[in-house]
C-alpha positions in Angstrom: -149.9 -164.2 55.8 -147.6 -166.0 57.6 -144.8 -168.5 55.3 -142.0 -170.7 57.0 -140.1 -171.9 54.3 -136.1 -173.0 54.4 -136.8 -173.6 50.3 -137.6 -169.7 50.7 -134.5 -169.1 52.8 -132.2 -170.7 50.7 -133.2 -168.9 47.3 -133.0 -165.5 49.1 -129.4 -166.5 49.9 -128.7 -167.7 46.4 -130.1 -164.4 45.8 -128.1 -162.3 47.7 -125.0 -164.2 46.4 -125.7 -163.8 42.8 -125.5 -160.5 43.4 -122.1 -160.3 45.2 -123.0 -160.1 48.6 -122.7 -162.2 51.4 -125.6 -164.5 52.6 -126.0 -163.0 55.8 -129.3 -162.8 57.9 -128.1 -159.6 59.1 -128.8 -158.7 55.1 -131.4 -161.0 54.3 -133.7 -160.5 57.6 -136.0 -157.6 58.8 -133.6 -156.0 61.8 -136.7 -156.4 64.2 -139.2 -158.8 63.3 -136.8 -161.8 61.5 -139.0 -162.1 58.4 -137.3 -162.5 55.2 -137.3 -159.0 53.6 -140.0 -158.3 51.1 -137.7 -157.4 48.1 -136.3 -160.8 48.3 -139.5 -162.7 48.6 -140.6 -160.6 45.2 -137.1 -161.9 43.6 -137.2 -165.0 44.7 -140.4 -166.0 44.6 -142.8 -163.5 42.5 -146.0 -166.2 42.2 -146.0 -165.8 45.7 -146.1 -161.6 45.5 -148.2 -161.8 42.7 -151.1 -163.7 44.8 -151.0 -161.8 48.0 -151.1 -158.2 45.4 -154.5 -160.3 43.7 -156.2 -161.0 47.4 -155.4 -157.1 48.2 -157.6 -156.4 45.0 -159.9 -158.9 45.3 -160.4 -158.1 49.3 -160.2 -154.7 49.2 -158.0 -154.5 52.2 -153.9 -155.3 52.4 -152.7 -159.0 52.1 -149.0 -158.7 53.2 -146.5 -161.5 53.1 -144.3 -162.1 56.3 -141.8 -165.6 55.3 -139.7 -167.0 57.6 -137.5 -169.8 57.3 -138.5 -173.0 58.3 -138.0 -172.6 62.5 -141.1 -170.0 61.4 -140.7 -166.2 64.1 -138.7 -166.1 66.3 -140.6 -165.7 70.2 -139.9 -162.0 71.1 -140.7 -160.5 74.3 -142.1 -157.3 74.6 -143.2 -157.5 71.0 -146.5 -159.1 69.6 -144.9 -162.3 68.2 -146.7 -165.5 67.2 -144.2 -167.7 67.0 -145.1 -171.8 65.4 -148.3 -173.5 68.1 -149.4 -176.9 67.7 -152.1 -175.7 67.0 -150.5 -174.0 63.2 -151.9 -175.2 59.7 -148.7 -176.8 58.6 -148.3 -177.9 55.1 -145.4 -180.4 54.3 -144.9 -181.1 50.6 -143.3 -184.2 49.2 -141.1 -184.2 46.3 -142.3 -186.7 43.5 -145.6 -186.3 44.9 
């Protein structure tokens, strides 16, 4: 499943920070794809890990997490990329709300 998410981005930084080390994407990003990497989505954000492990069991196939920050993938050519359409289920959540 697909997550943009600058909130995301932004506690992965943190993240790497409270550890010592610089927020870099170099760090923080998968070296060919862009997602965020995985470890980092667990530490940051383990509700979220915790679901996609419970739809592997309950589907019986893998759920895998791919989180972006909020411009969503990057276009790459060459590569199967599906970069943010019009056409994307886009959920925009208000705070107070």
């Amino acid at each position: 499943m697909q997550v943009s998410s600058g909130q995301i981005a932004r506690r992965s930084g943190e993240y790497l920070q409270s550890r010592g080390l610089p927020d870099s994407k170099l760090l923080r990003t998968h070296e060919t794809y862009a997602f965020i990497r995985k470890k980092f989505i667990a530490a940051v954000c383990p509700n979220l890990t915790s679901w996609a492990i419970e739809q592997t069991e309950a589907l019986q196939r893998p759920v895998t997490l791919a989180v972006f920050d909020e411009a969503g993938p990057p276009r790459m050519e060459g590569l199967q990329s599906s970069y943010h359409k019009s056409s994307d289920w886009t959920i925009r959540l208000e705070v107070g709300q």
